[in-house]
VOPAGU-2260 file (C-alpha; in pm, 1 decimal, decimal comma):
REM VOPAGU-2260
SITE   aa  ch    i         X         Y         Z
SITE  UNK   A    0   -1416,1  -19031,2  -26213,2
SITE  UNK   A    1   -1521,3  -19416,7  -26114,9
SITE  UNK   A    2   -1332,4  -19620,7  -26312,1
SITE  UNK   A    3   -1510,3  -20001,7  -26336,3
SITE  UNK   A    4   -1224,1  -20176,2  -26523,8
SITE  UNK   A    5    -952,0  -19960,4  -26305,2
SITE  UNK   A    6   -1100,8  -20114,0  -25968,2
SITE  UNK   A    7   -1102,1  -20451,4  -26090,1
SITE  UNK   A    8    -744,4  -20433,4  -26200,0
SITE  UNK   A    9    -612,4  -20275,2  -25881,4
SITE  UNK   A   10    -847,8  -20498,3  -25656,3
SITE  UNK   A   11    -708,7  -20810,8  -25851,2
SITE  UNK   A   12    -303,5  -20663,5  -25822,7
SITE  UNK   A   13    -401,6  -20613,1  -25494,6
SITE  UNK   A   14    -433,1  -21005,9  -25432,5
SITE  UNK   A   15    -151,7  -21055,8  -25606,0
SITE  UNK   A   16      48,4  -20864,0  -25349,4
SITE  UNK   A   17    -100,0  -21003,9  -25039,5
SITE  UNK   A   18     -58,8  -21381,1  -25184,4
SITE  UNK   A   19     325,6  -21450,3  -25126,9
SITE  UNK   A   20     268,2  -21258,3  -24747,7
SITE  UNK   A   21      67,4  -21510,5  -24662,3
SITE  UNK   A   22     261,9  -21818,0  -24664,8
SITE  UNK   A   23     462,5  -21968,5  -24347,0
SITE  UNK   A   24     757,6  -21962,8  -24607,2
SITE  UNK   A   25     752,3  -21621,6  -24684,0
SITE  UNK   A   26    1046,1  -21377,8  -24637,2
SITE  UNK   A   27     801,9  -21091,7  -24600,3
SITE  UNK   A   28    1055,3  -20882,5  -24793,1
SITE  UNK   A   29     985,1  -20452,4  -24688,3
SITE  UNK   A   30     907,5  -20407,6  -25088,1
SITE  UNK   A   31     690,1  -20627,7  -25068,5
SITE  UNK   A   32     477,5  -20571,2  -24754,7
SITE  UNK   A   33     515,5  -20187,8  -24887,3
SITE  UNK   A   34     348,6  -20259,3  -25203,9
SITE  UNK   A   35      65,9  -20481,5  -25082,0
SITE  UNK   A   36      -9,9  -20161,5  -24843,1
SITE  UNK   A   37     -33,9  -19903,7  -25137,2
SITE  UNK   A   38    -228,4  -20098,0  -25333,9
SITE  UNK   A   39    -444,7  -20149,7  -25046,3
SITE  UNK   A   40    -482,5  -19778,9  -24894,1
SITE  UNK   A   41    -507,3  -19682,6  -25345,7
SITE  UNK   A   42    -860,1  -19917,6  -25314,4
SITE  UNK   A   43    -947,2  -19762,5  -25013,7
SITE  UNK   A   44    -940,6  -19451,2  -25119,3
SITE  UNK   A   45   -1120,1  -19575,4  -25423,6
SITE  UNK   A   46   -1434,3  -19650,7  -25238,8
SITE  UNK   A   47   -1417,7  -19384,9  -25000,7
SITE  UNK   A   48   -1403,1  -19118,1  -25286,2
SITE  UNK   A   49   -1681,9  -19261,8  -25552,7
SITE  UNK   A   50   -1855,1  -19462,3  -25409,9
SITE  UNK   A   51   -1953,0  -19417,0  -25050,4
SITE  UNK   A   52   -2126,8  -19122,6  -25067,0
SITE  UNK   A   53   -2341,9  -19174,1  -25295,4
SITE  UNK   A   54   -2459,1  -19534,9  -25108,5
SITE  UNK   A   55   -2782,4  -19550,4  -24919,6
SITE  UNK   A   56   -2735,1  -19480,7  -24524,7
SITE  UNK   A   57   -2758,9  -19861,0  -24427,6
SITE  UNK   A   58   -2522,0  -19961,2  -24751,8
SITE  UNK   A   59   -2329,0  -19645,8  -24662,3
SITE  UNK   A   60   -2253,8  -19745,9  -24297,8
SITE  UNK   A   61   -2156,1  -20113,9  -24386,7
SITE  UNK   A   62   -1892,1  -19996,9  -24625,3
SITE  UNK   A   63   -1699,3  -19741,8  -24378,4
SITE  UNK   A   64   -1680,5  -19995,3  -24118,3
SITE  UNK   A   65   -1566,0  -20252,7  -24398,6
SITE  UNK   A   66   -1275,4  -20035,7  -24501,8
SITE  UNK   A   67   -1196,0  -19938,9  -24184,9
SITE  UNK   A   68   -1105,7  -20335,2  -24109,9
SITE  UNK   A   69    -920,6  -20370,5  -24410,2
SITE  UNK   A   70    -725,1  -20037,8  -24354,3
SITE  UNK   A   71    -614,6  -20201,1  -24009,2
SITE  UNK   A   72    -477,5  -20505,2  -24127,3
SITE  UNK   A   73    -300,5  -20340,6  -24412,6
SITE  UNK   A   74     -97,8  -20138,8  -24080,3
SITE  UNK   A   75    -123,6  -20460,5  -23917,4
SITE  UNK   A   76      58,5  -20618,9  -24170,1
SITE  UNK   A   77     351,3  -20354,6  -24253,1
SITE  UNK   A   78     383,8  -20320,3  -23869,2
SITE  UNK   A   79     763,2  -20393,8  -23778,9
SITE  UNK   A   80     670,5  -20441,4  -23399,5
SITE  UNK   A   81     409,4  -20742,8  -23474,3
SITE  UNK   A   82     535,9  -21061,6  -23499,4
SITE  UNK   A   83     605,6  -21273,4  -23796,4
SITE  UNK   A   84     306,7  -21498,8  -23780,8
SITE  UNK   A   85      82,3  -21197,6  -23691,4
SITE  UNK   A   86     207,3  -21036,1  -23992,7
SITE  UNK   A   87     105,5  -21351,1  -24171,2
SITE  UNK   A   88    -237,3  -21366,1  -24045,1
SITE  UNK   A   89    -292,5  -21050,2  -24070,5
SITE  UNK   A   90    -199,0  -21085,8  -24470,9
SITE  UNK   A   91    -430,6  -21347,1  -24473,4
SITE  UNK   A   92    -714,5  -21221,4  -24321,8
SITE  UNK   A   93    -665,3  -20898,2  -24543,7
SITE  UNK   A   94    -685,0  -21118,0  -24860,2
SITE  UNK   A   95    -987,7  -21330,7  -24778,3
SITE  UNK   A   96   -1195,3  -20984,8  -24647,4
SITE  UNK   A   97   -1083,3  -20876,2  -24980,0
SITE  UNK   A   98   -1207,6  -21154,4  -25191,4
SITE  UNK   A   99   -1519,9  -21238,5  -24946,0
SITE  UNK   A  100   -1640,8  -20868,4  -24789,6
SITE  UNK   A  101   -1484,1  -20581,0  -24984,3
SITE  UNK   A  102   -1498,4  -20688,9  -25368,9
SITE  UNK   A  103   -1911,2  -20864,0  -25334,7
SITE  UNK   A  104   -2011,5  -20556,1  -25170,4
SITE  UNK   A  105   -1885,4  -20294,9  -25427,7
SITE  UNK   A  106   -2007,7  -20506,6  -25665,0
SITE  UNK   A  107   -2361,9  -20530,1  -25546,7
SITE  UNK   A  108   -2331,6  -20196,1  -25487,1
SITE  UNK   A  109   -2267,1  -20071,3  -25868,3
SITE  UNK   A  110   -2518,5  -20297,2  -25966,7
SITE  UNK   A  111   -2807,9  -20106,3  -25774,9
SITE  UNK   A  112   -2661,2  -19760,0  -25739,5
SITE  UNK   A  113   -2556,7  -19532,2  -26078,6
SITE  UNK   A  114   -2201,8  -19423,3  -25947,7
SITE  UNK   A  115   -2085,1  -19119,9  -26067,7
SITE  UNK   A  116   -1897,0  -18805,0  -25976,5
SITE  UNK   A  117   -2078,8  -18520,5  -25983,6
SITE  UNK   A  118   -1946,4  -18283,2  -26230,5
SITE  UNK   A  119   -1931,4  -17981,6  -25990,3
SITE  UNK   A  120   -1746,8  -18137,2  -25724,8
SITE  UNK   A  121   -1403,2  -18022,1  -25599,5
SITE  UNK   A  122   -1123,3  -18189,3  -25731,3
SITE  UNK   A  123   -1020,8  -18350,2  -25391,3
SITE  UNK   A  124   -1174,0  -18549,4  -25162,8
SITE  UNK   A  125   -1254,2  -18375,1  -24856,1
SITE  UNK   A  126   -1537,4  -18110,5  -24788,8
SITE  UNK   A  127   -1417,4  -17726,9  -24923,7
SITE  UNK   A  128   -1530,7  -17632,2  -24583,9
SITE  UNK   A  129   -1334,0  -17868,3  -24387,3
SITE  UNK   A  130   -1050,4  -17756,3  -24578,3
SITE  UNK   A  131   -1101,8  -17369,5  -24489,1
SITE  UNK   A  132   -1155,2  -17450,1  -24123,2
SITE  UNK   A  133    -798,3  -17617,6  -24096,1
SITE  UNK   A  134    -687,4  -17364,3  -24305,3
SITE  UNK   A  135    -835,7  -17057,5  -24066,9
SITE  UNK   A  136    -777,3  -17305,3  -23760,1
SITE  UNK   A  137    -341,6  -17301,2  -23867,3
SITE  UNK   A  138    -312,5  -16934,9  -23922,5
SITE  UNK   A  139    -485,0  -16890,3  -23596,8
SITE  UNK   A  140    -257,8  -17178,8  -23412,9
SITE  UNK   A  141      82,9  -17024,9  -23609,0
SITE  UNK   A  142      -3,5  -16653,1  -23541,6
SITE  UNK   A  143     156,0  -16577,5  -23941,9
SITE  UNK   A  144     176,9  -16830,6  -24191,6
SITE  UNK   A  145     345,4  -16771,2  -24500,0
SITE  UNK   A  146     235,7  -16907,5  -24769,5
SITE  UNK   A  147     337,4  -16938,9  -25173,9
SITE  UNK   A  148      -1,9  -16945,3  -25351,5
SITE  UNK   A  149      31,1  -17133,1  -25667,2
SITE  UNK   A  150     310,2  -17350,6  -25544,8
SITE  UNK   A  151     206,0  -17497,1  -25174,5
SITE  UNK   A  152     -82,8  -17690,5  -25098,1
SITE  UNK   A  153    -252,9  -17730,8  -24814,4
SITE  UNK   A  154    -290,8  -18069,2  -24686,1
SITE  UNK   A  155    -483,1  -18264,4  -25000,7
SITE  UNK   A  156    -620,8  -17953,8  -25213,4
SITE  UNK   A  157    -416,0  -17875,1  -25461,1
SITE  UNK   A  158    -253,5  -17503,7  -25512,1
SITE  UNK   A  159    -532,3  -17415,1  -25755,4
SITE  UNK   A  160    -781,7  -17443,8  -25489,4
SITE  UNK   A  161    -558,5  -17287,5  -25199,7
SITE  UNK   A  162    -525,5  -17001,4  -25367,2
SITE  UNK   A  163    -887,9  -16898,7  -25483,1
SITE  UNK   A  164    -957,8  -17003,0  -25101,0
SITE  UNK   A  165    -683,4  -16746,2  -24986,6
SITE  UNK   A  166    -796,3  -16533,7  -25286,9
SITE  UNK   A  167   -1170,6  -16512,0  -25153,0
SITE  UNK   A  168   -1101,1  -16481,0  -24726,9
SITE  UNK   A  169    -829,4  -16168,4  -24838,8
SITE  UNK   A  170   -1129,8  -15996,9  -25046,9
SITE  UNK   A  171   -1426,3  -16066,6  -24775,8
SITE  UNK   A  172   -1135,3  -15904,6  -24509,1
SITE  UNK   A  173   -1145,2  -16228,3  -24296,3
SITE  UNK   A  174    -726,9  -16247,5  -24330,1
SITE  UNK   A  175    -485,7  -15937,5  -24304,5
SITE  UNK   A  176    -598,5  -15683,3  -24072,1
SITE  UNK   A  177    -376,3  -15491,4  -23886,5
SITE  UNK   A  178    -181,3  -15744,9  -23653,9
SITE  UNK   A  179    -258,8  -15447,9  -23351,7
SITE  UNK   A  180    -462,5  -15122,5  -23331,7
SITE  UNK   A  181    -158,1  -14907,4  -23353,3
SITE  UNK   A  182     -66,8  -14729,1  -23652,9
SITE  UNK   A  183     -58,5  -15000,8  -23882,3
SITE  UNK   A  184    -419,2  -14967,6  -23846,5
SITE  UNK   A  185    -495,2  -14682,1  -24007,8
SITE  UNK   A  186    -785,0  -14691,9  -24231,6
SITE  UNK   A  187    -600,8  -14503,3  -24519,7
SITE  UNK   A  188    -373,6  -14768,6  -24553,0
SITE  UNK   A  189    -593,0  -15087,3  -24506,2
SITE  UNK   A  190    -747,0  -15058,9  -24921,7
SITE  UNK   A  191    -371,0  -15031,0  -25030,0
SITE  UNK   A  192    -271,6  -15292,8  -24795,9
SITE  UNK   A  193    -545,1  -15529,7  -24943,5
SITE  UNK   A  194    -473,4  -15399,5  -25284,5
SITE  UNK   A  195    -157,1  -15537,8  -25260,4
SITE  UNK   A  196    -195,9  -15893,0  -25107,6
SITE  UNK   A  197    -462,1  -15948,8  -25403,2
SITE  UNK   A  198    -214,1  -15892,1  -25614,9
SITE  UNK   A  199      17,3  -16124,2  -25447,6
SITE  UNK   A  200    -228,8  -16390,2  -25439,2
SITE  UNK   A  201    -278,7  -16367,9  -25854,7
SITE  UNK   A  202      63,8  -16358,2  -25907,1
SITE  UNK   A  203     167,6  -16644,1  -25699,0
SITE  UNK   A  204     431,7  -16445,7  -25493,8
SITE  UNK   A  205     503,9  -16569,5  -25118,0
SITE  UNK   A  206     245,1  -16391,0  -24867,5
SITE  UNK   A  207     235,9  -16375,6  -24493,0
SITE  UNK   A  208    -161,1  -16433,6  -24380,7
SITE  UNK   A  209    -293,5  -16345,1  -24041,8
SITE  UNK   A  210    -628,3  -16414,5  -23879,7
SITE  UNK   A  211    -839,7  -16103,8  -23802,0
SITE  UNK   A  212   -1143,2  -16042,9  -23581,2
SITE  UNK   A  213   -1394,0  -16098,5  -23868,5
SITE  UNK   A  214   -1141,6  -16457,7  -24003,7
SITE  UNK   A  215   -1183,2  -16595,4  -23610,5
SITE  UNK   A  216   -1558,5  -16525,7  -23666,7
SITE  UNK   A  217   -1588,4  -16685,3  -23937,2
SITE  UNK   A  218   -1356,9  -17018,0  -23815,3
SITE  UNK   A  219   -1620,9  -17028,2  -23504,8
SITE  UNK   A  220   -1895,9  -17038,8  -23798,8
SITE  UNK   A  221   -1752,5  -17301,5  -23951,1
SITE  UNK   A  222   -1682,6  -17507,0  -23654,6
SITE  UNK   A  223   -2073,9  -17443,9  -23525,4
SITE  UNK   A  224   -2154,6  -17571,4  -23875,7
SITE  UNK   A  225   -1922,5  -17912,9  -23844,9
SITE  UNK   A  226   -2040,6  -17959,4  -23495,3
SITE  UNK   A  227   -2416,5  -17970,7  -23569,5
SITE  UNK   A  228   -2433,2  -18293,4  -23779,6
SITE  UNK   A  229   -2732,0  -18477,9  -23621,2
SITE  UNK   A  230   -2809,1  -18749,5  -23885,1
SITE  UNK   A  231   -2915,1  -19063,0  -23680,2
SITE  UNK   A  232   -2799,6  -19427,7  -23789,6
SITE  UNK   A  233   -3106,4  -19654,8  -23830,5
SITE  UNK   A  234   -3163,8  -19721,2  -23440,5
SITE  UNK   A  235   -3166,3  -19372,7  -23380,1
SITE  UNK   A  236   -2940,1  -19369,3  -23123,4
SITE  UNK   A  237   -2585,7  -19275,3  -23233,7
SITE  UNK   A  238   -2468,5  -19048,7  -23508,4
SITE  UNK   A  239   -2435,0  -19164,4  -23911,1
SITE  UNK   A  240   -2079,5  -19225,1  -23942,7
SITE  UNK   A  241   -2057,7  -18996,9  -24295,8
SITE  UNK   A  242   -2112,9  -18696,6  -24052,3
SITE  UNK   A  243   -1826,2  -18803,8  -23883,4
SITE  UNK   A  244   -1500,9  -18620,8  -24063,5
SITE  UNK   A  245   -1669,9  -18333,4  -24055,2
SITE  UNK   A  246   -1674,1  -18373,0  -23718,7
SITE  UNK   A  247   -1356,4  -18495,8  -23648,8
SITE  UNK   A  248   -1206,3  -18221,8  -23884,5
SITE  UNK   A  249   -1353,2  -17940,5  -23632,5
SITE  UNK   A  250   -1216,1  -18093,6  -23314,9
SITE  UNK   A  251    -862,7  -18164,6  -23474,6
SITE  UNK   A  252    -843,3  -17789,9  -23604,1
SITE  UNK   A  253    -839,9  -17628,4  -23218,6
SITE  UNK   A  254    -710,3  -17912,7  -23113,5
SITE  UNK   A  255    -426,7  -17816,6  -22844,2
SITE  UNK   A  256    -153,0  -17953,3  -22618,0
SITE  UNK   A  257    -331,0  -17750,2  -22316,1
SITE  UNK   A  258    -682,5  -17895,0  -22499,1
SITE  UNK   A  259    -665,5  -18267,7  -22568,0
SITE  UNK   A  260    -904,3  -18476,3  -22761,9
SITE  UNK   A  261    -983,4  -18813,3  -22733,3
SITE  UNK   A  262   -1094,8  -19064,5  -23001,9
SITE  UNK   A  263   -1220,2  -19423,1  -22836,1
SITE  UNK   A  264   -1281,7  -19614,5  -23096,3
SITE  UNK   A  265   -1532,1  -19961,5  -22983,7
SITE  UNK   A  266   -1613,5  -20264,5  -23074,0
SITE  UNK   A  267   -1821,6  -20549,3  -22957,9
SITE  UNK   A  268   -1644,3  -20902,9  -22901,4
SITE  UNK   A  269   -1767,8  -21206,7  -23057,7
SITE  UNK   A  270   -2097,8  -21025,2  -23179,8
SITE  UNK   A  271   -2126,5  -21294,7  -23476,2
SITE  UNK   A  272   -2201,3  -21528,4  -23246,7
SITE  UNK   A  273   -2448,3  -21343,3  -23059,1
SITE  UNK   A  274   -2639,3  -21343,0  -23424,6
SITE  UNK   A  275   -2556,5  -21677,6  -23478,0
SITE  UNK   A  276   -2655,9  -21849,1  -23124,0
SITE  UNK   A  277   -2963,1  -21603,5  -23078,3
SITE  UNK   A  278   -3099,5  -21476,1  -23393,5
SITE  UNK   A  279   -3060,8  -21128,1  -23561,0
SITE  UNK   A  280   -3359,7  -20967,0  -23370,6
SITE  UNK   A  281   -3185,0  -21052,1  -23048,5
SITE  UNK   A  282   -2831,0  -20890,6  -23239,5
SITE  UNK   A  283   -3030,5  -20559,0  -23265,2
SITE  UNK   A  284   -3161,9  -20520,9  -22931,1
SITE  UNK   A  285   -2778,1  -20568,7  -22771,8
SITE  UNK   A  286   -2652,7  -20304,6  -23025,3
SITE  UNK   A  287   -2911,8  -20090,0  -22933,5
SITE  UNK   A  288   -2859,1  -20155,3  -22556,1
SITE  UNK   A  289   -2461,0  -20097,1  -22630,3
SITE  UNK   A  290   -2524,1  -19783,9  -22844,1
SITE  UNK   A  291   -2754,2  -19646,2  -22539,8
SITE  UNK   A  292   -2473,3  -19679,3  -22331,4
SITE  UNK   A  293   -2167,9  -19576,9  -22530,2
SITE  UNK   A  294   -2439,2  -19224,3  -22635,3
SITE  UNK   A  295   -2464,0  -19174,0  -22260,2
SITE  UNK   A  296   -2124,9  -19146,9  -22185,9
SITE  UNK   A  297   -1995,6  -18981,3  -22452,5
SITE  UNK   A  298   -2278,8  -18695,2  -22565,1
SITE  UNK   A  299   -2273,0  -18501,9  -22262,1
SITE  UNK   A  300   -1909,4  -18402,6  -22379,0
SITE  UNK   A  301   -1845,5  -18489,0  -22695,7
SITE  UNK   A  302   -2020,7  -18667,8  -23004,4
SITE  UNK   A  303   -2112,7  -19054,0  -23023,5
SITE  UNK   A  304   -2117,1  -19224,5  -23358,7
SITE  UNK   A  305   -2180,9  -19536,2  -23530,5
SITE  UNK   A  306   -1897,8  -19619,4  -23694,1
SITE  UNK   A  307   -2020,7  -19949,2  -23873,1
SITE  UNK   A  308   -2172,5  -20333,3  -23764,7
SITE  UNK   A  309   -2107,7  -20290,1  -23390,4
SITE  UNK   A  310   -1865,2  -20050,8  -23431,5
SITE  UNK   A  311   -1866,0  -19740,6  -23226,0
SITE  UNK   A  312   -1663,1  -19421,3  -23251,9
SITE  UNK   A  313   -1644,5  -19116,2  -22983,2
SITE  UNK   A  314   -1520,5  -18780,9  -23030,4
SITE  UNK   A  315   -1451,9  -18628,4  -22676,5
SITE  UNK   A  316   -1213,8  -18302,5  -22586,9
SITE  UNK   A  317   -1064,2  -18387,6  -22287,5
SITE  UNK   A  318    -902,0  -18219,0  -22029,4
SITE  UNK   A  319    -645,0  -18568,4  -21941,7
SITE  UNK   A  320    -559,7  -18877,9  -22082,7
SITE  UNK   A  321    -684,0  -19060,9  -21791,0
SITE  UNK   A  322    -992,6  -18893,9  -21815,9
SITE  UNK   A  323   -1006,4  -19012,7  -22184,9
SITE  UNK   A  324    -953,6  -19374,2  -22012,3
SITE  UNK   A  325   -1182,3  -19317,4  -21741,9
SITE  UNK   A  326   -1503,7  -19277,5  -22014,2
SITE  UNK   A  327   -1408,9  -19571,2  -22177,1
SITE  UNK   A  328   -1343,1  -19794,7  -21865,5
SITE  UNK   A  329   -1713,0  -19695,1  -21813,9
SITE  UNK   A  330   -1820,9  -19762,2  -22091,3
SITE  UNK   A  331   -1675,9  -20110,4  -22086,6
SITE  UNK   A  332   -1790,1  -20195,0  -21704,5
SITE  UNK   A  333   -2150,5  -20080,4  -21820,5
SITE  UNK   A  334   -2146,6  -20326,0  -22074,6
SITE  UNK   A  335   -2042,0  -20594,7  -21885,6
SITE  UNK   A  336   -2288,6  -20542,5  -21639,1
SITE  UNK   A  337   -2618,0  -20478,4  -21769,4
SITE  UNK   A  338   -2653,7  -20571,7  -22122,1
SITE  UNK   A  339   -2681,1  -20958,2  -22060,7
SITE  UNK   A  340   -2958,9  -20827,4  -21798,6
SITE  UNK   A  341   -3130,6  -20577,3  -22028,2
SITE  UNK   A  342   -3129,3  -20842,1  -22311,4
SITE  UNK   A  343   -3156,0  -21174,4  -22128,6
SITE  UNK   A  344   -2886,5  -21284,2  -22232,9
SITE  UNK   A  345   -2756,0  -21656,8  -22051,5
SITE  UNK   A  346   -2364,6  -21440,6  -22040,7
SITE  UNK   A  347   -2191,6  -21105,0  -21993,5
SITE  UNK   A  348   -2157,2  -20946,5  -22338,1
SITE  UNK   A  349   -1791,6  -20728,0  -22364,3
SITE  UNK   A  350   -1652,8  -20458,0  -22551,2
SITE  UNK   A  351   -1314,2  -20342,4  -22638,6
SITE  UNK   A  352   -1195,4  -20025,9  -22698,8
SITE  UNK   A  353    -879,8  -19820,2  -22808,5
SITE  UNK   A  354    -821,4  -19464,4  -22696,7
SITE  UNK   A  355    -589,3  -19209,3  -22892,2
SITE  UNK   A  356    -539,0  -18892,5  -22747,9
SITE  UNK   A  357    -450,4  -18577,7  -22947,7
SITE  UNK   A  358    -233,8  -18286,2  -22824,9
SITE  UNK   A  359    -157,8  -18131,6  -23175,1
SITE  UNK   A  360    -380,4  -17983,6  -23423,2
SITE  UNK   A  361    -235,5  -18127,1  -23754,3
SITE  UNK   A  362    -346,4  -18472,1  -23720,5
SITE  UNK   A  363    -623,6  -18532,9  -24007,0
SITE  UNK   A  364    -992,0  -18794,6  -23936,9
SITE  UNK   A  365    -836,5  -19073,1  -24161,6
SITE  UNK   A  366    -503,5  -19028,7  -23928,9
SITE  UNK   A  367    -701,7  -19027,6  -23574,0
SITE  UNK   A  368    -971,3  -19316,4  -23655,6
SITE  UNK   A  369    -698,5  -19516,3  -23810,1
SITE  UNK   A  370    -493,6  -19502,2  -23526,5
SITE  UNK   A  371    -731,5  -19564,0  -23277,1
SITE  UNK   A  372    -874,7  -19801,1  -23463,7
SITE  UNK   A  373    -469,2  -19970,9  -23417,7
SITE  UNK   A  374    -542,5  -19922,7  -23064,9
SITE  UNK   A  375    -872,6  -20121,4  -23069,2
SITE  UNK   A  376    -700,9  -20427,0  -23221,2
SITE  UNK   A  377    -427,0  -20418,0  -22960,8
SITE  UNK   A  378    -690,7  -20449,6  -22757,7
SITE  UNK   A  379    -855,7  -20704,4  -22948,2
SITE  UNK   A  380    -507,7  -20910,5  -22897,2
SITE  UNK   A  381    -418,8  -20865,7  -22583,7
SITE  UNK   A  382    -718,0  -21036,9  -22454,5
SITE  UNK   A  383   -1057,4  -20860,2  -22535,8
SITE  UNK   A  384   -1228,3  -20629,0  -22261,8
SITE  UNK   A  385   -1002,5  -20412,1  -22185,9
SITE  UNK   A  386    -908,1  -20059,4  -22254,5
SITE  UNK   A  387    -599,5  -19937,0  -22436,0
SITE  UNK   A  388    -499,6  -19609,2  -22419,3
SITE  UNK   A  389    -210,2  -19377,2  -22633,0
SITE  UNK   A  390    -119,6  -19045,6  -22708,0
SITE  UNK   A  391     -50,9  -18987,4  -23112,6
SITE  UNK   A  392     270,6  -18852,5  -23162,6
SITE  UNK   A  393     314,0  -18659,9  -23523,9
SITE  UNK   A  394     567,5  -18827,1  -23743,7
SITE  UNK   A  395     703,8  -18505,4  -23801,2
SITE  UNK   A  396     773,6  -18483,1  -23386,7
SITE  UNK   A  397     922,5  -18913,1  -23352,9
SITE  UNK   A  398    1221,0  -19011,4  -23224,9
């Protein structure tokens, strides 16, 4: 439940921690960088779980692209390949978007919205049917998965959950059929069968699970379901972000090494100033004129959102990494090249984007848009329009 006092206190400890990283002095101890970057992803997480969804769509939209930014320079900050002074700045500019962006706009926030979790919402933070999809989408991708119901999670729902959700697919018949129409499949055995994973599942003992003909049905449902978010930011143009997960979830779960997916994450350079030299009327006509363009590359093959500000974010399954590149070089020439015409605009506006490509099926949303989003800024540094593409490699799979 939102906790008012609890939000202040962590937001202020949070300040706390980011205050000695930010001096030229500073030894930028790993305890400390470590605990700046808890406290930070804990206020995050916050947000994202009470208060974001229950936001207007305009308020809504601000606040995922706000904590997006400060989610970047809390990796920025703890990464051991930036430089010292980076590191510094990047402290820095985490405290002051604290202080100036983040804490205001919650505030303003509570004081016109009544936030509150509902009481019949599941005790964890993502969708129940995102959760079944990866669920269905890892038995299918591990051909058996055993599982100890009562004991193992899965991903963030806790065992309680896992287990009515194993309890439920075993009694509709979408897991446990017959692995192959031999005689294992004879319907005299199948109610016994059933019986006796039931009785498994209730009393907590280990259980093998397998995907039937009726579970893969049901995991194409799903994904069908994710897939058709069509809620429009307020151009019209490009998808509400808080359709996004959902979206991102379904990719992710069939997500193979022989069926890439790509993640370019965007974001207009110096669009402050275009505001501040030209007025925010002219601001909304280049957005829309950059939305039109990043929706026309990416929704032929994949889904084009808004991720926040001018902020865009692409979900495209790919068959390459350098086609994954190829869309976004587009993208960025296109930009380039006709939005100072469409706009009248006396010089060349430019984007920036960051590409992560995904060849394994266990990444989660928050782990693909932050790391893209770690791409973007590299490609924010290096220079600004310009395209930087990686593959995400598991931490389980590092060297």
């Amino acid at each position: 439940m939102w906790d008012e006092r609890r939000f202040t206190d962590n937001v202020n400890r949070l300040s706390e921690a980011l205050n000695p990283l930010t001096s030229p002095g500073t030894s930028l101890g790993a305890a400390t960088i470590k605990e700046a970057a808890a406290r930070g992803r804990h206020v995050v997480e916050q947000i994202r779980r009470h208060v974001v969804p229950y936001l207007s769509d305009l308020v809504a939209q601000d606040a995922v692209g706000m904590l997006g930014r400060l989610e970047a320079l809390l990796d920025q900050m703890g990464n051991n390949s930036s430089t010292r002074d980076d590191r510094i700045r990047a402290a820095g500019l985490a405290r002051a978007h604290l202080s100036q962006v983040v804490q205001p706009t919650i505030a303003q926030a509570l004081a016109r919205f009544e936030v509150r979790r509902p009481a019949n919402a599941v005790s964890f933070a993502q969708d129940i049917r995102v959760c079944e999809l990866q669920f269905l989408a890892a038995i299918e991708r591990e051909g058996d998965l055993r599982l100890i119901p009562g004991a193992d999670g899965f991903r963030d729902a806790p065992p309680d959950v896992v287990r009515q959700m194993v309890y439920s697919l075993l009694e509709d018949r979408s897991l446990n059929g017959p692995a192959s129409l031999s005689a294992d499949a004879d319907p005299a055995h199948a109610e016994t069968r059933r019986y006796g994973d039931l009785t498994a599942v209730l009393g907590g003992a280990p259980i093998h699970l397998r995907l039937n003909h009726s579970g893969r049905l049901r995991l194409a449902r799903l994904r069908d379901e994710m897939l058709s978010f069509d809620a429009r930011e307020r151009f019209g143009i490009l998808l509400d972000a808080r359709g996004m997960n959902r979206v991102l979830a379904a990719e992710l779960a069939v997500t193979r090494a022989e069926r890439p997916l790509a993640v370019i994450f965007g974001d207009v350079d110096h669009f402050k100033k275009i505001n501040d030299d030209f007025g925010h009327p002219m601001g909304d006509q280049v957005l829309m004129a950059v939305f039109r363009i990043f929706s026309e590359e990416i929704d032929a093959r994949g889904k084009a959102f808004r991720y926040g500000g001018e902020e865009v974010l692409g979900v495209l399954p790919i068959d390459a990494s350098p086609a994954a590149r190829a869309v976004a070089e587009s993208v960025r020439q296109r930009v380039s090249g006709e939005v100072d015409k469409a706009c009248d605009l006396p010089r060349a506006l430019t984007i920036s984007l960051g590409v992560a490509v995904f060849r394994d099926g266990d990444a989660t949303p928050e782990q693909a848009t932050r790391f893209a989003d770690g791409l973007l800024y590299k490609a924010k540094e290096s220079g600004r329009d310009r395209v930087v593409v990686e593959d995400f490699v598991p931490a389980r799979s590092a060297s």
